[in-house]
C-alpha positions as CSV (number, residue, x, y, z in Angstrom):
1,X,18.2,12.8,-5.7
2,X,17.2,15.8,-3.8
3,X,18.6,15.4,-0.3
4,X,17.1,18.1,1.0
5,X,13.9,17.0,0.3
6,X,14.3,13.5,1.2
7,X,15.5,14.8,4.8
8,X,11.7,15.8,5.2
9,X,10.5,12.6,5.0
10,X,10.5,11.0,8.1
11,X,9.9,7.1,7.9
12,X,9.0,7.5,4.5
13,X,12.6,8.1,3.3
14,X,14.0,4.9,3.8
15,X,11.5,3.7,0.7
16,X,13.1,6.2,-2.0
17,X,13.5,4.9,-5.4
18,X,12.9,1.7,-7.7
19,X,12.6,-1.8,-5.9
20,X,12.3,-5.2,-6.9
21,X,10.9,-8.6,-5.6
22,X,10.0,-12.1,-7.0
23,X,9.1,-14.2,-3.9
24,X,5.4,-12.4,-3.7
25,X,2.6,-14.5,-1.9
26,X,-1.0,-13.3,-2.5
27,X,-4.1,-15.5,-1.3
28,X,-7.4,-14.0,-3.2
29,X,-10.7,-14.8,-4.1
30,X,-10.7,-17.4,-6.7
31,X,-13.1,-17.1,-10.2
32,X,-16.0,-19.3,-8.3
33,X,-15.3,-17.1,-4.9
34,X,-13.2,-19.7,-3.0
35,X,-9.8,-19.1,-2.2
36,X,-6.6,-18.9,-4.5
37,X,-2.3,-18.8,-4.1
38,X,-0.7,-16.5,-6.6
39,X,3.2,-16.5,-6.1
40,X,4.2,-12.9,-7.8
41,X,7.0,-10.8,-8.4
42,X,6.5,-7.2,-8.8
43,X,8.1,-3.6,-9.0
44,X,7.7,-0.8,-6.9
45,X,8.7,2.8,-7.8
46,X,9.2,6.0,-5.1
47,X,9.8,9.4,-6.1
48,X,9.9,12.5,-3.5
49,X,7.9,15.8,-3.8
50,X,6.8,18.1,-1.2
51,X,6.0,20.2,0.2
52,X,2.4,20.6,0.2
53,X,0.8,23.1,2.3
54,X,-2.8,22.5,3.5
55,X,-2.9,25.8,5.4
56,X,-1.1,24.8,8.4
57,X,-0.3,21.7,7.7
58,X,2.9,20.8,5.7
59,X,3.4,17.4,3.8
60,X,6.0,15.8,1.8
61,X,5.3,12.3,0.0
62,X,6.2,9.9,-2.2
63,X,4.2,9.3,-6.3
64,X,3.9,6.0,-6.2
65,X,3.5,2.9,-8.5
66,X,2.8,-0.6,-7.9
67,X,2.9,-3.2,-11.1
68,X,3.0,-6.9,-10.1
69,X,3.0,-10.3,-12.3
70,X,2.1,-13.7,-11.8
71,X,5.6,-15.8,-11.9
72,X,5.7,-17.2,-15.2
73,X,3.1,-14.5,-16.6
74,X,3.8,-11.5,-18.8
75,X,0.2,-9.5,-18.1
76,X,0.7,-8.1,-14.4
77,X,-2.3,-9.0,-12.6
78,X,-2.3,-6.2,-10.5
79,X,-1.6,-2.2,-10.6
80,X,-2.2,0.6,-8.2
81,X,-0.6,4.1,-8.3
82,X,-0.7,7.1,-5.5
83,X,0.9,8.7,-2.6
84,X,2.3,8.2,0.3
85,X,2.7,11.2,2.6
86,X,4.6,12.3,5.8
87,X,3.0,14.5,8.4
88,X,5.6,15.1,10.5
89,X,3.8,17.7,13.0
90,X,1.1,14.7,13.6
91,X,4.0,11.8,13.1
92,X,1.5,10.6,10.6
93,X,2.0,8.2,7.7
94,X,-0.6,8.5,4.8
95,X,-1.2,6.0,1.6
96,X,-3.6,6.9,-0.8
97,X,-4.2,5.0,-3.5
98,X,-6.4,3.6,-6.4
99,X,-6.1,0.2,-8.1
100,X,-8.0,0.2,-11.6
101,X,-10.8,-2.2,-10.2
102,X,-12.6,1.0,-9.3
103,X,-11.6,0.8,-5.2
104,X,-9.3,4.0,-3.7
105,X,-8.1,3.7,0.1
106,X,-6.4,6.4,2.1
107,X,-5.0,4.6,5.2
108,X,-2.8,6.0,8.1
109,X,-1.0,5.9,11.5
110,X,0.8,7.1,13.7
111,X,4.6,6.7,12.8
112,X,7.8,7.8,14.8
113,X,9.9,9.9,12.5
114,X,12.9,7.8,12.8
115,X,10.9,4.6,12.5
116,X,12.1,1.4,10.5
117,X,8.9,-0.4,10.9
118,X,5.2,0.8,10.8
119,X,2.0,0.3,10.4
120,X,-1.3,1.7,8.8
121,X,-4.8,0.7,8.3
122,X,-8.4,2.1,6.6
123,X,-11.7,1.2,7.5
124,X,-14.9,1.2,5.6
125,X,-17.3,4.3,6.5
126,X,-13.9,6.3,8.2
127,X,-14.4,10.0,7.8
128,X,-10.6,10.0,7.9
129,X,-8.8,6.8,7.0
130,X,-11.0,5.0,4.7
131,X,-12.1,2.9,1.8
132,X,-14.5,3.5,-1.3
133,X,-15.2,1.2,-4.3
134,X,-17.9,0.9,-7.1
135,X,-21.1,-0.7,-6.7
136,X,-20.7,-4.0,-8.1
137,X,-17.8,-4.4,-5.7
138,X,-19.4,-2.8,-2.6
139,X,-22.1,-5.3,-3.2
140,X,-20.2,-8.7,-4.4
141,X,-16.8,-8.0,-2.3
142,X,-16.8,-5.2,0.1
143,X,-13.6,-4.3,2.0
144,X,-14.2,-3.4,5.0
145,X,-10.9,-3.1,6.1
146,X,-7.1,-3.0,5.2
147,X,-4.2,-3.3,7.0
148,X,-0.2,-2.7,6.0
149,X,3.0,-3.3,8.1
150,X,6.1,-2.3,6.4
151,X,9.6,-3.6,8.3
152,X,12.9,-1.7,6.5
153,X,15.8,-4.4,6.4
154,X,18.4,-2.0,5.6
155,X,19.0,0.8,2.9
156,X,18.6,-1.7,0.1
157,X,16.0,-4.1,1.4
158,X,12.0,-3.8,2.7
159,X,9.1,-6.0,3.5
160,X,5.5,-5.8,4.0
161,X,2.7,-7.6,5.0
162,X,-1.0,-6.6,3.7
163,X,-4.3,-7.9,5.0
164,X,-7.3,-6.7,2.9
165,X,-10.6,-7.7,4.3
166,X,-13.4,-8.3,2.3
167,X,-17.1,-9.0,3.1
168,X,-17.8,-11.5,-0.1
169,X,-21.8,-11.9,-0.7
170,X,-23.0,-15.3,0.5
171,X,-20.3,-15.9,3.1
172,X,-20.4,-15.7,6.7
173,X,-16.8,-15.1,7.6
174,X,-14.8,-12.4,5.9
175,X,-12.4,-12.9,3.8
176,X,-8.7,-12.1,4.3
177,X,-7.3,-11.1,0.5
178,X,-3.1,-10.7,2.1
179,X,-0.3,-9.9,0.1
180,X,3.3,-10.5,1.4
181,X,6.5,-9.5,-0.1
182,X,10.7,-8.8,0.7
183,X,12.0,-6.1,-2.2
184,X,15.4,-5.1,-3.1
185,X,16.5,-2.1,-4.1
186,X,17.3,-1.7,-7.8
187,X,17.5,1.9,-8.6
């Protein structure tokens, strides 16, 4: 690993490389849009780049994946892949990401460089941090906002805590899709 490059990286270096996790809890919207518990386990993968230069501005990031499984299951359920990126003039964190149900959110915050726990968020209709998905979702389950908080355990453990929120046609109250998991580090 390049530690020269990983000293760039602010918060964001603590999540460097290939992480595991089998005690997932994810509450979704069931087939006949009720509510349903999904205990997972999943693998997360972190590799540095940077820098990127947007004129005056100068990031360095994480490529990202995401693949996670139902326990017992051999078909993950869920994928998402993307970038998360360190502003360290601005002591912003940036996630950007797209999961292949046609929905890409670019969420941030504002994150202490030294920082073992953090949070982000998006919001629908954001100029800046935000949150766009295809038609048939925008209609039938909008999200309208997302929310992450990561907590670093040490060098070889991480946990998070993610609260989508989704606008589901029909219903009055939204609809809080979360996702909860600790990881270890494997690689």
């Amino acid at each position: 690993m390049n530690t020269d490059l990983v000293k760039h990286l602010g918060p964001l270096a603590l999540l460097v490389g290939v992480w595991e996790g089998d005690k997932g809890a994810d509450v979704a919207p069931s087939d006949d849009r009720g509510t349903e518990r999904n205990a997972f386990r999943e693998r997360l993968t972190f590799e540095p780049f940077g820098p990127v230069k947007n004129h005056e501005q100068e990031l360095y990031g994480l490529r990202y994946s995401t693949v996670a499984w139902r326990l017992g299951e051999e078909a993950p359920f869920h994928e998402e892949t993307g970038y998360w990126l360190w502003d360290a003039a601005a002591k912003q964190v940036l996630r950007c990401f797209i999961v292949p149900r046609g929905v890409t959110v670019l969420a941030g915050g504002t994150v202490e460089a030294d920082a073992k726990s953090f949070a982000i968020s998006a919001d629908a209709g954001s100029d800046t941090y935000g949150i766009c998905s295809n038609k048939f979702l925008d209609r039938e389950f909008k999200t309208v906002r997302y929310e992450l908080k990561i907590t670093v355990h040490g060098h070889d453990s991480f946990s998070y805590k993610e609260d989508t929120q989704l606008k589901i046609k029909g219903q009055k109250e939204l609809f809080h899709h979360t996702d909860a998991n600790t990881v270890k580090r494997v690689g």
